[in-house]
C-alpha positions, 0 to 999 in steps of 0.5 A: 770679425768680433774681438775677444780675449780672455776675461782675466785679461780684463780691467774695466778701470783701465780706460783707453781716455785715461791712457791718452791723457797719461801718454799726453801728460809725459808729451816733451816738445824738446824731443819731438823734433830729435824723434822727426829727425831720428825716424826719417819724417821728412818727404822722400824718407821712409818714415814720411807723415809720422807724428809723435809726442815725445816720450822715452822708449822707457815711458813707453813700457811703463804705461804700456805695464801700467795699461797692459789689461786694457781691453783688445778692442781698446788697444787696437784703436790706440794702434790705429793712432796718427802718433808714433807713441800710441803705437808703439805702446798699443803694440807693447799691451798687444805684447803682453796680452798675446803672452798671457792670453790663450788660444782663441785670443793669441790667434784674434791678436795675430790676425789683428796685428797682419791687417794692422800693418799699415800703422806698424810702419816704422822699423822700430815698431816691427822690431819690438813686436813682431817676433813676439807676436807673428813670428810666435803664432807662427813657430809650429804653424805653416810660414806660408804668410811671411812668404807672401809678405815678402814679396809685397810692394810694402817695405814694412811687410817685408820687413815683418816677414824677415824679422818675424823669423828671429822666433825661428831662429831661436828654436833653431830652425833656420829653413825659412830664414834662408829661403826669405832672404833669398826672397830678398837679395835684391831688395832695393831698400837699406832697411830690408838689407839690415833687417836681413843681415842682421837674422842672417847674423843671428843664424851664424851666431847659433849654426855658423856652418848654416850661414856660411853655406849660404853666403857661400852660395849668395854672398857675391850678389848680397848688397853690399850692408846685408853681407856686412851685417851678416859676417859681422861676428865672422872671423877677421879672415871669413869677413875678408873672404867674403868681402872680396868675392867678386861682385856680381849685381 
């Protein structure tokens, strides 16, 4: 598929070779390995392979701003890079342009970034951008595709599929949140059960009865984080009640 985007969005001086070299300028040895630690780099851990320069979150934004009218096509191959910076800052520009572009070019960025998923493989990268992007795309369209995501086998794709719900829950609407974390009980990994006690949290901060009925209903085979972070800002006798229900996985 050919990728467009509107031209206002367009500043040819703002070249991809020029944010490289800007991105490898700020490169900090002394915090490449804190960022390997940090992300799980080692064999066996789920951030296993990934590379990085060193850069801040913070230097990140700056040129993600700085860049931010680089051309799609531009911004997709920086996504595509071995080094974690790269992609967290394509997917900042990615943000912007989805915000300020219009129809044809927020469904061109939405369809790009779910057949991008491989290089959006960190929690860090799903959690910054995914709501703004898939979960805003979505908001008044069918949900059926987080469905699908949920079941993959690929722990970032379910990850996508659960937080891509924080959009929904902001306009309160809590359906699909429930019915993916449903999806996702029995999940076997840590970070699928933060990432969907922490949406189930974000339902009871707005509709406690919401969550309530659900844990209700699965709290006793919840693992045991996902039910953590769900009651968090439950009171102290509501977290006891459900933390002493009798397990059932």
């Amino acid at each position: 598929m050919r990728l467009s985007q509107d031209k206002s969005l367009e500043t040819p001086s703002l070249t991809l070779p020029e944010l490289r070299r800007a991105i490898r300028v700020l490169s900090d040895p002394k915090r490449i390995a804190g960022a390997q630690r940090f992300f799980k780099t080692q064999k066996g851990q789920y951030g296993y392979g990934d590379k990085f320069l060193g850069l801040t979150v913070p230097q990140c934004r700056t040129l993600a701003k700085t860049y931010r009218h680089l051309p799609l096509v531009k911004t997709l191959a920086l996504l595509h890079s071995p080094f974690h910076d790269d992609r967290l800052i394509a997917l900042l520009i990615l943000i912007a342009q989805y915000h300020k572009g219009n129809a044809k070019t927020q469904k061109t960025i939405y369809n790009a970034y779910l057949r991008s998923t491989q290089w959006i493989n960190n929690w860090d990268l799903v959690d910054t951008s995914v709501y703004k992007i898939v979960g805003r795309y979505l908001l008044h369209r069918s949900h059926a595709p987080l469905l699908t995501l949920a079941q993959s086998k690929n722990l970032w794709q379910r990850r996508i599929a659960i937080v891509s719900t924080m959009t929904f829950i902001n306009d309160k609407h809590y359906g699909t949140t429930l019915t993916i974390a449903t999806i996702l009980l029995n999940d076997p990994h840590d970070l699928i059960h933060k990432a969907v006690g922490w949406m189930l949290r974000e339902v009871g901060k707005r509709d406690v009865h919401t969550l309530k009925h659900f844990l209700d209903d699965h709290a006793a085979m919840m693992p045991r984080t996902m039910l953590r972070y769900a009651i968090e800002k439950l009171t102290q006798r509501e977290r006891l009640h459900y933390l002493h229900q009798p397990r059932t996985v």
